[in-house]
C-alpha positions in Angstrom: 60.6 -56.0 -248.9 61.5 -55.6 -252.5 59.3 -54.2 -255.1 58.7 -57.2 -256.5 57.8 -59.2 -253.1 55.0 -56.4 -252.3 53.4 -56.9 -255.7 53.4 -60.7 -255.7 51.8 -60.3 -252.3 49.2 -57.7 -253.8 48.7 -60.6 -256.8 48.2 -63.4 -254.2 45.6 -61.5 -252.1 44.0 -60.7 -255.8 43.5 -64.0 -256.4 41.1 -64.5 -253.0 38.5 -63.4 -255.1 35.0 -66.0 -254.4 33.8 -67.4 -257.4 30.8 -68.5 -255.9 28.3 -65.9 -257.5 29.7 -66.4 -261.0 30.0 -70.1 -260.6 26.0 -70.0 -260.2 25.9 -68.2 -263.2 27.9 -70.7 -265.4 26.4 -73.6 -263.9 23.1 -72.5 -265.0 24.3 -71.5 -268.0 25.9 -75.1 -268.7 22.6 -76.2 -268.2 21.0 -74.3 -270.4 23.4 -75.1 -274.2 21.4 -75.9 -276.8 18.3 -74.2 -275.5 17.2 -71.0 -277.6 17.5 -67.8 -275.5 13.2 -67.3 -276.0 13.2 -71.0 -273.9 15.8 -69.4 -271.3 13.5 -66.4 -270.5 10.9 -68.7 -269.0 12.9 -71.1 -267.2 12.3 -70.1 -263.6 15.1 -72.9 -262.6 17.6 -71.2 -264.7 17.0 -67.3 -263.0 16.7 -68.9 -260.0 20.6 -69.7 -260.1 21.0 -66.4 -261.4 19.0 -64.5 -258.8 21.1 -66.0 -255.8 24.4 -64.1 -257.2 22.7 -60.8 -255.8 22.8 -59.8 -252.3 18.9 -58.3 -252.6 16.7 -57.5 -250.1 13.8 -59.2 -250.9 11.4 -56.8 -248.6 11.2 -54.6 -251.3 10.9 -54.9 -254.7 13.4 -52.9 -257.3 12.3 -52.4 -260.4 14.6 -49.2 -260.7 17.7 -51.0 -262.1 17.6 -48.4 -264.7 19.3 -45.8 -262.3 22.1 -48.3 -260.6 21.5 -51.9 -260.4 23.0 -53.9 -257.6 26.0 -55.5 -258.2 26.5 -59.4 -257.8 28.4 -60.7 -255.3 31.2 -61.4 -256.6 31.9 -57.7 -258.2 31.4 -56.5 -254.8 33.8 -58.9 -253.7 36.3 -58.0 -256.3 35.8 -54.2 -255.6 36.0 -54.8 -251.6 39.6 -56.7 -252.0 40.9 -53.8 -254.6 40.2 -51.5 -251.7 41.9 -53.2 -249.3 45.1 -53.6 -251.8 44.8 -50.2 -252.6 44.8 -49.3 -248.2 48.2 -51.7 -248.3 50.0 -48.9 -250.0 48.5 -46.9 -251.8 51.0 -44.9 -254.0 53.2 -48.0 -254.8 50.2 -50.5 -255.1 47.8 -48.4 -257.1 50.8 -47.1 -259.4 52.7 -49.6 -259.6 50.0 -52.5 -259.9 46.6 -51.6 -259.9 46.7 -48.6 -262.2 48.6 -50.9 -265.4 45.8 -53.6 -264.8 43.4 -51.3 -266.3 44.8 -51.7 -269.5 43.0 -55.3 -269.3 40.2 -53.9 -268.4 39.9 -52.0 -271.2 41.0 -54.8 -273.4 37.9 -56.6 -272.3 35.7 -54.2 -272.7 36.8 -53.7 -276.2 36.1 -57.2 -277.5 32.6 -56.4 -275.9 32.1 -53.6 -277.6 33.6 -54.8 -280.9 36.3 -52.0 -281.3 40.4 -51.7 -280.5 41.4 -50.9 -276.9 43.1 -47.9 -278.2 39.1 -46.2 -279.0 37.8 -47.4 -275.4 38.8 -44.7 -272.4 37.6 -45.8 -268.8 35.2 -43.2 -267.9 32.8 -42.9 -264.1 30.0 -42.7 -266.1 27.6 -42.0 -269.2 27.7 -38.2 -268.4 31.3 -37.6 -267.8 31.9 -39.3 -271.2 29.6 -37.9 -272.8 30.6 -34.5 -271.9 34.3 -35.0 -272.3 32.7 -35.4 -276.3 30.3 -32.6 -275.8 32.9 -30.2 -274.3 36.0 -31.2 -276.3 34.4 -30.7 -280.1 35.6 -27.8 -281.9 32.3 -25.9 -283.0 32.1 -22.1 -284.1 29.0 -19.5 -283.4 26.3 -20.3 -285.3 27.2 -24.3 -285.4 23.7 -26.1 -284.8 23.8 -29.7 -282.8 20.4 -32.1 -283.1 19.0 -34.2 -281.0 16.1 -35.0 -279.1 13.0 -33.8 -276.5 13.9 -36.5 -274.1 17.4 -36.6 -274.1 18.8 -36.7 -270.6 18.8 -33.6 -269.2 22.2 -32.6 -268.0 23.1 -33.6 -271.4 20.6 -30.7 -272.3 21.6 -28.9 -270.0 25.2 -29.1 -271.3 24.7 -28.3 -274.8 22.5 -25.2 -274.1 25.6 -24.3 -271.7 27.7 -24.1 -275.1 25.0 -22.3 -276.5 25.2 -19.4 -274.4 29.0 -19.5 -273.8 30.1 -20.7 -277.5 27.3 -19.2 -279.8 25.8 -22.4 -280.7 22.5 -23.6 -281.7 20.5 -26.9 -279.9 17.8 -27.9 -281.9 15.5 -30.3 -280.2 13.1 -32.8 -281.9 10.1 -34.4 -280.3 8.5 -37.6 -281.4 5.7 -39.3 -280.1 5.4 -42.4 -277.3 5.8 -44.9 -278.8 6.2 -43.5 -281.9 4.7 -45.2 -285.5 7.8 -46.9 -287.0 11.9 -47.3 -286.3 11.1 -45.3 -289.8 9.1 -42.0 -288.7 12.2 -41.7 -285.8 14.9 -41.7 -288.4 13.0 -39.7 -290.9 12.2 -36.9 -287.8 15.6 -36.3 -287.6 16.1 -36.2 -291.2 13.9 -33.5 -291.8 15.6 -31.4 -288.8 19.2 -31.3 -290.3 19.8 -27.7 -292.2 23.2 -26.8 -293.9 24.2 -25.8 -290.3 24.1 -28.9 -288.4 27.4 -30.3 -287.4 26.4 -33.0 -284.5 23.4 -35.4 -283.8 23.5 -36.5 -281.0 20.5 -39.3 -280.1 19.7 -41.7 -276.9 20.2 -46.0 -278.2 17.7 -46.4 -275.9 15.8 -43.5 -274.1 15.8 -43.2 -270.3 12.6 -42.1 -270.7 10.5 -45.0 -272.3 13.0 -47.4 -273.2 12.5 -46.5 -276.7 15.1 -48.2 -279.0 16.8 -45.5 -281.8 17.5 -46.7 -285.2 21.2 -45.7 -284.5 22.7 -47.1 -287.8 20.3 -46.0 -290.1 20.8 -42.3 -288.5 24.7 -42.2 -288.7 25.1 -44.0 -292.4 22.7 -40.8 -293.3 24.9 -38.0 -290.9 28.1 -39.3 -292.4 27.0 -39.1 -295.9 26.4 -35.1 -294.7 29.3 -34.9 -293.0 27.7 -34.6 -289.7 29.6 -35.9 -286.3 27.4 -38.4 -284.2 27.3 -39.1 -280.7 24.9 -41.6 -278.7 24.1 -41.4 -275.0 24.7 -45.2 -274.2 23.5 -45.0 -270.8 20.5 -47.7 -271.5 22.5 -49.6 -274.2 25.6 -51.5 -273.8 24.9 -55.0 -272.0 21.0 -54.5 -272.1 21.0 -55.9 -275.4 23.4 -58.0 -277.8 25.1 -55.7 -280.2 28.5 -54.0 -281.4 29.9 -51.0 -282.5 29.5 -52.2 -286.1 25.8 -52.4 -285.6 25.9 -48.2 -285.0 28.5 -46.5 -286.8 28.5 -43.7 -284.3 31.5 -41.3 -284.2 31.1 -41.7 -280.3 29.6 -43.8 -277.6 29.5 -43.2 -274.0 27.9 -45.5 -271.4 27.7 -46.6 -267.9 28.5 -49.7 -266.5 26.5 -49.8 -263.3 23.5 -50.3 -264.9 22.7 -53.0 -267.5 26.3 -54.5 -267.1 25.8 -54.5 -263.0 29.5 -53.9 -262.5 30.2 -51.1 -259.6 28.7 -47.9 -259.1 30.6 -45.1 -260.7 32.0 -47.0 -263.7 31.5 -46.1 -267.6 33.3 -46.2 -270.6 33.7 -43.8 -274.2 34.3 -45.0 -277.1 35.8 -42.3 -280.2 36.5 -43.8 -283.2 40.3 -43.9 -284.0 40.4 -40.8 -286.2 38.5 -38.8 -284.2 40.7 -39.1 -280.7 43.6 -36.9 -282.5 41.0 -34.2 -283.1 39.1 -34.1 -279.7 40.5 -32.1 -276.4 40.0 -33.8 -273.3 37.6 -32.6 -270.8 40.9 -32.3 -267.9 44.0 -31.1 -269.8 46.7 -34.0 -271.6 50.1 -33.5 -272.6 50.4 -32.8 -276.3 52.0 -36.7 -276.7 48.7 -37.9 -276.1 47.0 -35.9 -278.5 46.3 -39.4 -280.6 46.0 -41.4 -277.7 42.4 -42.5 -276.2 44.2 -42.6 -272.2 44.6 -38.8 -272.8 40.5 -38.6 -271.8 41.0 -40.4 -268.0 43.6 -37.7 -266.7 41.2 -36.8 -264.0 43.8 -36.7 -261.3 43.6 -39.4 -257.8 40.8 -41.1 -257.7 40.0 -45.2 -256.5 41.0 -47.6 -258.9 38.8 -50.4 -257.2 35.6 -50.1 -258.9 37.1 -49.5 -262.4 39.4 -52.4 -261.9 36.2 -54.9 -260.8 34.8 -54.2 -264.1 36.7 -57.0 -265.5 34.6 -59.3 -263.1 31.1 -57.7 -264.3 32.0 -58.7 -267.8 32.5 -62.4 -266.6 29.2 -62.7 -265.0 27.0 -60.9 -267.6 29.3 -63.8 -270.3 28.6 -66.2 -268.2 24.4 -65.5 -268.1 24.8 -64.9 -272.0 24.1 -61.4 -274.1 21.2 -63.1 -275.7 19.3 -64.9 -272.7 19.6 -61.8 -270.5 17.8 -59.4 -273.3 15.0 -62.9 -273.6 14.9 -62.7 -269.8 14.4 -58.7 -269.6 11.7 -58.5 -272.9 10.1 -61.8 -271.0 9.6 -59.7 -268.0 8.3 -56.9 -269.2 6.1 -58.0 -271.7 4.3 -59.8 -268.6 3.6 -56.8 -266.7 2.6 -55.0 -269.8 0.1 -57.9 -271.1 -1.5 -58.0 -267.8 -2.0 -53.9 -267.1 -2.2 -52.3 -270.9 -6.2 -53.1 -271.1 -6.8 -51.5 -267.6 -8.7 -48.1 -267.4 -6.8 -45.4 -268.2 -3.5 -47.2 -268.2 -1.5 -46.2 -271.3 2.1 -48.0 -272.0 4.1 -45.9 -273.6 6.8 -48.5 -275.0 6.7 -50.5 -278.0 6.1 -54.2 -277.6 8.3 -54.3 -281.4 11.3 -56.3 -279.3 13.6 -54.2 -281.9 12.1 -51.1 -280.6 12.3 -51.7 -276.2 13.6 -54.6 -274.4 14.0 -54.3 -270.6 13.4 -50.9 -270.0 9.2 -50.0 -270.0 7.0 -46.9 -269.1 3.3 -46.7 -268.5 1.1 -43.8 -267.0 -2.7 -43.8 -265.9 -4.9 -41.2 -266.6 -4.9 -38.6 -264.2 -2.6 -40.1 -261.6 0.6 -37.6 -261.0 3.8 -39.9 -261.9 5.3 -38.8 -258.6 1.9 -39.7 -256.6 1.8 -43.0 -258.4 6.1 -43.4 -257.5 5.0 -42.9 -253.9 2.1 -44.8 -253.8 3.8 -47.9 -254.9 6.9 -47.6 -252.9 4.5 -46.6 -249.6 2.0 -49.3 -249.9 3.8 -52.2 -251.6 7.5 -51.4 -251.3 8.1 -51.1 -255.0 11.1 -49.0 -256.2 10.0 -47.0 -259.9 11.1 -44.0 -261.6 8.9 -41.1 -262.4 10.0 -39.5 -266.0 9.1 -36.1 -267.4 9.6 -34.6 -270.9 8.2 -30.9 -270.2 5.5 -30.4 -272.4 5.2 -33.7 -273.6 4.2 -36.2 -271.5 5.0 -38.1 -267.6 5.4 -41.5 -266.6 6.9 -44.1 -264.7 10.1 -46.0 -265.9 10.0 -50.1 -264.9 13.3 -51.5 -265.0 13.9 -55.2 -263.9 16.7 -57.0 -263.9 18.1 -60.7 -264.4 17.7 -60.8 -260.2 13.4 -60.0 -260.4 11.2 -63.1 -259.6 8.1 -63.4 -262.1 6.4 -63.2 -258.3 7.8 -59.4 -258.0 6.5 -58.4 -261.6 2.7 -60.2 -260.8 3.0 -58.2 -257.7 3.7 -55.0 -259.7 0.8 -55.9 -261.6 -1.7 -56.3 -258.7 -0.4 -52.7 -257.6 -1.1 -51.0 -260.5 -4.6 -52.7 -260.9 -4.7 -51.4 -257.2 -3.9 -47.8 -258.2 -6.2 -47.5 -260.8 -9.0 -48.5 -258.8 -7.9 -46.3 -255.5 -6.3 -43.6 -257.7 -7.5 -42.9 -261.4 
């Protein structure tokens, strides 16, 4: 058969794809015009639409979305026939085909982040974007970066490798949970930059607490210094509505299989135009791409199939709406809060300012071990949290739902953790 035979056939098995999980999603969402995204959040009807997109097992109850959230169905789908295109023939399909489709894949995700495709490279993840940033910065001995106590830590981990390999100094800055004001965080990191600092780098929202940053506010003040900013996206993009213009950052890296629900290995970075020039890739480009943004995905073979599904993640978290997921997710978690923040030694440790957390909460109690209380909950009522630790500072439990939890999950969160306190604290 003829080149152009195989790839029409590719196309026409492409198109298979079952709309059925994003069809629920617009359909409720046709429902819902003209509704404010407040009246949304509490309309059990509408999430119910939504909730039967997900292939979850409803034995047990995640509320770990924060780490990888399930996909819907119809990502998996889209990811599942890639795979089998990409088994057809693999070195003419994937080059030929698959491989050029990215570039709408890319284009999609720009007009969702609100930048050009040419700042937007197709990355597996928040860390390997972050570190293709981390790594490819020209810094000298002596060069101090800023950030955070509770960044992540093989971001940490990666900046104190430069330290001992490159000379550089990684100043951290603690603040407390939750802290005062959106002001006392800005004004922390303030008073930490010296004459030295060339990069702050800060969380949008921290994987610890869910604590929002005042990311704007902190880069209009860096680039008045001349200082270079990067934020960990990990928690950010498709959590909340916003775009690139609402940060200002230098760079942004992020992962898709979280917040966005698209498949499991998928990120993006985003470098502003005139910094891509300037920054070496993390796997080694061909001097023509020195301006180019593609010159930060040479990372050899690797499967196409859940980078080019993305697309299909986008259309479902469009279809639900930016604005009614982030209700939804600040709906759910303010009712779990309301009902446990009173108890006995319970202590939440994320704002309930909705520009300060939205999905993503934390709570501890009192003497309870985060990891005893994590194995408690999963043990005796087959919930799925996160224990978090800042060395030094504090531990907890991270709650992340998602546009698939019931209000019935999140009450019997609640009735667990009145349960723990009692059997536990």
């Amino acid at each position: 058969m003829e080149r152009r035979t195989l790839l029409a056939t590719a196309g026409a098995a492409l198109a298979t794809f079952h709309p059925d999980a994003a069809a629920r999603a617009r359909a409720a969402a046709t429902r819902a015009a003209g509704r404010t995204p407040d009246a949304i959040a509490a309309d059990e009807d509408f999430w119910f639409q939504v909730r039967h997109a997900f292939t979850i097992d409803r034995n047990s109850i995640n509320l770990n979305s924060g780490s990888v959230s399930p996909a819907p169905q119809v990502v998996q789908r889209a990811m599942e026939d890639y795979l089998r295109i990409m088994n057809m023939s693999p070195a003419l399909y994937v080059d030929e085909f698959l491989i050029p489709q990215r570039e709408l894949v890319r284009s999609r995700l720009a007009t969702a982040f609100g930048c050009s495709p040419e700042e937007i490279a197709i990355t597996r993840n928040t860390t390997e974007a972050l570190e293709t940033v981390l790594f490819g910065l020209d810094l000298k001995p002596g060069d101090e970066v800023l950030t955070t106590t509770q960044d992540y830590p093989s971001m940490l981990a990666s900046w104190r490798q430069r330290e001992r390999r490159d000379g550089l100094v990684l100043r951290t800055v603690p603040f407390p949970v939750p802290p005062p004001s959106l002001d006392d965080l800005s004004q922390r990191i303030e008073r930490a930059i010296t004459p030295r600092t060339r990069v702050i780098m800060i969380c949008h929202v921290t994987y610890t607490t869910g604590q929002i940053f005042p990311v704007q506010r902190i880069c209009r003040m860096a680039r008045e210094r001349g200082i270079q900013t990067l934020v960990d996206g990990a928690h950010g993009f498709a959590h909340f509505p916003f775009r690139v213009d609402d940060l200002e950052c230098d760079y942004y890296g992020t992962s898709l299989h979280k917040w966005l629900t698209a498949p499991v290995g998928t990120g993006f970075l985003y470098v502003r135009r005139d910094k891509i020039a300037k920054l070496w890739p993390h796997w080694g480009a061909p001097a023509e791409l020195d301006g180019d943004i593609r010159k930060f995905e040479s990372i050899g073979t690797h499967s196409v199939a859940p980078l080019n599904a993305i697309t299909e993640a986008l259309t479902f978290y469009e279809s639900i709406g930016p604005a009614r997921k982030a209700a939804r997710l600040r709906y759910l978690r303010a009712r779990w809060v309301d009902r446990v923040a009173a108890l006995r030694g319970v202590r939440v440790l994320t704002p309930s300012d909705p520009e300060q957390a939205c999905g993503l909460g934390a709570m501890s109690i009192d003497g309870v071990d985060a990891d005893a209380l994590t194995g408690y909950l999963l043990k005796k009522h087959q919930i799925h949290v996160r224990p978090r630790f800042v060395p030094g500072e504090f531990s907890c439990i991270r709650v992340t739902p998602n546009v698939f939890t019931t209000l019935a999950e999140i009450d019997v969160f609640s009735s667990a953790i009145e349960a723990a306190v009692r059997q536990l604290a």
